[in-house]
N, C-alpha and C positions, 0 to 999 in steps of 0.2 A: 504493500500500500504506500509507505512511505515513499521508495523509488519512483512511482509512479508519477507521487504528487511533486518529486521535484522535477521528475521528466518533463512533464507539463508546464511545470513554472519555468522551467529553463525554456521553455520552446516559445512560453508568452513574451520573456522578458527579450529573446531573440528577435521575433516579429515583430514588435512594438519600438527596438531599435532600429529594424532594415525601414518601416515606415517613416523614422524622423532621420533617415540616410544615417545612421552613427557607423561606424565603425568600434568592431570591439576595442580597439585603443582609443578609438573618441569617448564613449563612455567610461573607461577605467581611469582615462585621466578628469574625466569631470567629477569621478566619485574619491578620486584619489586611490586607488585601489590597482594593484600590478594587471596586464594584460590576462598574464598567465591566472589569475585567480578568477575573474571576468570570464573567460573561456569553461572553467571550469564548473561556476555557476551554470552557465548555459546550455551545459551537455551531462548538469545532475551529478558529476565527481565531486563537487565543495556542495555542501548547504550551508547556503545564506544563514546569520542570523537574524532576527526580525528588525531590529536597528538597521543591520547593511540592507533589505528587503525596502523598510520603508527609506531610505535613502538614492537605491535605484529607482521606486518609483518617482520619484521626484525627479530625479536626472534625465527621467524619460517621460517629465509634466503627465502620468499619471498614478491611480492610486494602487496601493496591495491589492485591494479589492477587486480592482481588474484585470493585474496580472496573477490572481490565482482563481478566477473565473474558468471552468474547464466544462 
C-alpha cells in the first residue's frame, strides 16, 4: 500500500512539474534540495516528509491535496 501511495505521488508531483516546464534541477534548486534527492522522490526511492511535501507543493503553486489526489 504504502509503495503504491508514493508511486502515485511521485508520478503527481512529476506531471504537475513537466506542466509549469520545470526541470528536475529547476525544482530542486527552488526547494533547495540536491537533484539526486528530487529524482528520487519522483520515482518513490526517498519519501518525502510532510514539511518537504508541503514545501514542493508550493514550489509547484499547488496544494498536498492535489498532489496526492489519485
Amino acid at each position: 500500500m504504502n509503495s503504491v501511495f508514493y508511486k502515485k505521488l511521485g508520478q503527481n508531483i512529476k506531471n504537475r512539474r513537466k506542466e509549469l516546464k520545470l526541470t528536475q534541477q529547476q525544482l530542486a534548486d527552488k526547494m533547495n534540495i540536491s537533484l539526486n534527492f528530487m529524482g528520487k522522490i519522483e520515482v518513490a526511492f526517498s519519501k518525502p516528509s510532510l514539511d518537504t511535501l508541503i514545501e514542493i507543493a508550493a514550489a509547484l503553486d499547488t496544494t498536498v491535496s492535489e498532489l496526492t489526489k489519485f
